[in-house]
C-alpha positions in Angstrom: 2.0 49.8 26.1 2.4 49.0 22.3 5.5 51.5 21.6 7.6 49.7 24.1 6.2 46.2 23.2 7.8 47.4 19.8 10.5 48.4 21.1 11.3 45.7 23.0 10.4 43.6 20.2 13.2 45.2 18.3 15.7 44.8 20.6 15.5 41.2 20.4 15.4 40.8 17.3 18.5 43.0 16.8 20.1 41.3 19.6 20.4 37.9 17.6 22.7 39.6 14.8 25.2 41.1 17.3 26.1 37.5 18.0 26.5 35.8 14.8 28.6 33.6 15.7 26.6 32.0 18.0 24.1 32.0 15.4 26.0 30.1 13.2 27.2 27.3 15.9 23.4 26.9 16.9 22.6 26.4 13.6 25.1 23.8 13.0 24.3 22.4 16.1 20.4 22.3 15.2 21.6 20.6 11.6 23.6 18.1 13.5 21.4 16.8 15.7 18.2 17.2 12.8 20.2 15.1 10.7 21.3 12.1 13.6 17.5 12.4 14.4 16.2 12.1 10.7 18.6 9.7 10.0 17.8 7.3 12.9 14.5 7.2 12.3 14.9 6.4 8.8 16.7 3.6 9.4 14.2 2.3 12.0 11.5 3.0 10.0 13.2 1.6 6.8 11.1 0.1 4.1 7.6 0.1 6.4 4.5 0.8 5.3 3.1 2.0 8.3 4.6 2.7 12.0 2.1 2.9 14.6 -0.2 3.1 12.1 1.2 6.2 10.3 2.7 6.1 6.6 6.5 5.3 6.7 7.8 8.4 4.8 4.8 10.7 6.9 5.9 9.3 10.1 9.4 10.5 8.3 8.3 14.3 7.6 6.8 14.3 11.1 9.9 13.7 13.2 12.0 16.5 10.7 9.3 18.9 11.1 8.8 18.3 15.1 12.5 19.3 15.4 12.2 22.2 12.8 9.8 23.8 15.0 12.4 23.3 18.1 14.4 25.8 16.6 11.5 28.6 16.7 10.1 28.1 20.2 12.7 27.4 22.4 13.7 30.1 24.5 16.2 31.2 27.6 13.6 33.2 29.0 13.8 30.8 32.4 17.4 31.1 32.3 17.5 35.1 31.9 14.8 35.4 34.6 16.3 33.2 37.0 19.6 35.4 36.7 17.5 38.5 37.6 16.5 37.2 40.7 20.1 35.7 41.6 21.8 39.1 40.5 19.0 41.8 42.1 18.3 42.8 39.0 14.3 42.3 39.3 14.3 45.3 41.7 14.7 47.3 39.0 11.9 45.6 37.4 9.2 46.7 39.9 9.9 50.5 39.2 9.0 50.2 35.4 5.6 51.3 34.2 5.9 48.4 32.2 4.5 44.4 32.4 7.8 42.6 32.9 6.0 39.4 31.5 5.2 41.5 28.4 8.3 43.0 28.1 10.2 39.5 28.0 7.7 38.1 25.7 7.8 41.2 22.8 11.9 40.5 23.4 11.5 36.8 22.8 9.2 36.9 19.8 11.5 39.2 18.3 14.6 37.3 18.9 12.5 34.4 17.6 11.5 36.2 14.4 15.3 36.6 13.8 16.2 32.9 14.6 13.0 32.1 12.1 14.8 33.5 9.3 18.8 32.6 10.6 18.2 28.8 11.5 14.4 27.4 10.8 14.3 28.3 7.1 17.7 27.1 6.2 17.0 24.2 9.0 14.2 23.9 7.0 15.7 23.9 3.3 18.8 21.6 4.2 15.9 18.7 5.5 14.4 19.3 2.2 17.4 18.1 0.4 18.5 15.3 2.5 15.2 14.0 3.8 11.8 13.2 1.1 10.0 15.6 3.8 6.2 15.7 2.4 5.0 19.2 1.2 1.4 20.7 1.8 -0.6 20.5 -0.6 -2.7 23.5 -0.2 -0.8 27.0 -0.1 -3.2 27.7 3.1 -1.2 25.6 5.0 1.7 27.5 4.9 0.2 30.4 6.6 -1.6 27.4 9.3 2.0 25.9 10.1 3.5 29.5 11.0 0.2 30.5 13.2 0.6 27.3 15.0 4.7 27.6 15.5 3.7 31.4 16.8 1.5 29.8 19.5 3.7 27.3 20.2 6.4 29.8 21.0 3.5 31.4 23.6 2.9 28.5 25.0 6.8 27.6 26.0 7.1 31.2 26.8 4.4 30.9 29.6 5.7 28.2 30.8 9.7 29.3 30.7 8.9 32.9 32.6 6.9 30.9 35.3 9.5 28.2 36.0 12.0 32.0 36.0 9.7 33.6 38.3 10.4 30.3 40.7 13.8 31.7 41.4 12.1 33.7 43.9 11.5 30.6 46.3 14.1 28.2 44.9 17.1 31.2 44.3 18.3 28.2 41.8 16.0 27.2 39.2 18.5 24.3 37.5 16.9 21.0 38.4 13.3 22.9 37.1 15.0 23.9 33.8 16.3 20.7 33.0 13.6 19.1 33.4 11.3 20.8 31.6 13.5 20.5 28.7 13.4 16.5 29.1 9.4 16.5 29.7 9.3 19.3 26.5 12.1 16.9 24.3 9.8 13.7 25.4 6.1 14.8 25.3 6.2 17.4 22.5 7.0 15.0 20.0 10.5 16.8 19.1 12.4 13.5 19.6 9.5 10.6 20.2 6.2 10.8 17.7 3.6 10.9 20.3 1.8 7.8 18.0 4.9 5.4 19.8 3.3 6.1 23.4 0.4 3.5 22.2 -3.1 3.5 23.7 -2.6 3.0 27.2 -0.2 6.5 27.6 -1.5 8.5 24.6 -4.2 10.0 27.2 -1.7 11.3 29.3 0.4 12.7 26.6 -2.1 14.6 25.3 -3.5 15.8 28.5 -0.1 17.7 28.8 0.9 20.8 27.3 3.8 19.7 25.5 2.1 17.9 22.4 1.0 21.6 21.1 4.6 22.4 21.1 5.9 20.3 18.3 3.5 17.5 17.6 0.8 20.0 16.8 2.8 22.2 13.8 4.1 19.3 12.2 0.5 17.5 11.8 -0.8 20.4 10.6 2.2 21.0 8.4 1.1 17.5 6.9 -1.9 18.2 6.8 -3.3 15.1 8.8 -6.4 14.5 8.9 -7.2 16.9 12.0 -9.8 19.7 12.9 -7.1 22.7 12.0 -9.6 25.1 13.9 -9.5 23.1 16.8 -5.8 22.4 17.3 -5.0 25.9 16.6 -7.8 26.9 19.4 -6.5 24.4 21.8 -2.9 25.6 21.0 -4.6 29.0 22.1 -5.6 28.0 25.2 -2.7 26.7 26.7 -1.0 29.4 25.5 -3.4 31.8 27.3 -3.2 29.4 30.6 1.0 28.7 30.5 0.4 33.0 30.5 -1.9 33.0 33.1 0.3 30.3 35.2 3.4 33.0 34.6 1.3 35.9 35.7 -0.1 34.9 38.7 4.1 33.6 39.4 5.5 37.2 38.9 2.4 38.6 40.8 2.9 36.7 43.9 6.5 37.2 43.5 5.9 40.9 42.7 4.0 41.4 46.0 6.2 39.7 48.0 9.1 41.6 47.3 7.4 45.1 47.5 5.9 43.7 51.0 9.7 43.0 51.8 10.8 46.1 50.5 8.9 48.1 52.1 
């Protein structure tokens, strides 16, 4: 199981430089809208102390980093999936010895190491120079941010390869994809810090999954004043439940196809 995990894992990551041209647009399209975004919110914020309580230029780093982290975790996985299942192809799928879940997610990952180093670095560096993006402090928290953006990327794969697996009832899985990718761009804190919500919706916000996508790595990437254990452990576990919410999908799909099948 771990040879074709790394396999797989290799393919995606391979398969990112055989389109570098759509590499570069996504990356100009990533600066594009991170620098509308940064820029907007530095005019609102302007000469502020505080908004929402947060420090003017930290509420500042927060919205850069929340979209730097967009670039890592986002995936097609629902997309690709959903195709399987319009095209046939998933019958193929149920004569592997391998976890098709698995197989997507050690293809992701490595397609998202490769974007990592093609588009959230240099993201990364070109906020740097036209942003005053706050740096950790401690060198620990380099390591932190990058554990959390890996679990963030879990987390929005478990819940992409379920909302895929739902092509199986739905055979068109559009209306689901967008609007996951408003609730994600809403409640992760990508486009909106989650502090604007104010008392009476924060509750529900956080009761979501969405906050660990973005909102989590950038607080601990400024090293807020925050448990880092216990954000990276709750990141954990709705990564392990978004997983388990995909697996029990495929399952019931898996059955009802081989029931069908014969």
């Amino acid at each position: 199981m771990i040879r074709p995990s790394l396999a797989a894992l290799r393919i995606g990551f391979r398969q990112v430089f055989a389109y570098r041209t759509e590499v570069v647009v996504q990356l100009v399209s990533a600066s594009i809208v991170a620098g509308l975004n940064g820029s907007l919110w530095q005019a609102a914020i302007g000469g502020q102390e505080t908004v929402a309580g947060v420090p003017g230029p930290e509420m500042l780093s927060y919205v850069v980093m929340a979209w730097v982290a967009v670039t890592f975790f986002a995936t097609r996985v629902n997309e690709e999936i959903g195709l399987r299942f319009r095209d046939g192809q998933i019958a193929a799928d149920l004569l592997r010895p391998l976890s098709l879940q698995l197989n997507c997610y050690a293809r992701d990952l490595g397609r998202a190491f490769a974007v990592l180093g093609l588009q959230t670095i240099p993201l990364f560096a070109m906020c740097l120079l036209v942003f005053p993006v706050q740096l950790p402090e401690r060198p620990s928290t380099w390591a932190v941010w990058l554990l959390s953006l890996l679990l963030s990327h879990l987390a929005n794969f478990g819940l992409s390869f379920a909302i895929g697996v739902a092509a199986f009832r739905l055979h068109n899985i559009t209306g689901l994809t967008h609007l996951k990718a408003t609730l994600v761009s809403i409640f992760s804190g990508a486009l909106i810090p989650l502090e604007l919500f104010g008392e009476r919706w924060q509750p529900l916000v956080y009761a979501l999954p969405f906050h660990s996508f973005a909102h989590t790595p950038a607080s601990l990437f400024l090293e807020r004043d925050v448990p880092v254990g216990g954000l990276l452990a709750e990141q954990a576990l709705w990564a392990a439940a978004l997983w388990g919410l995909g697996a029990f999908a495929w399952n019931r799909a898996a059955h009802a196809m081989t029931v069908q099948g014969g």
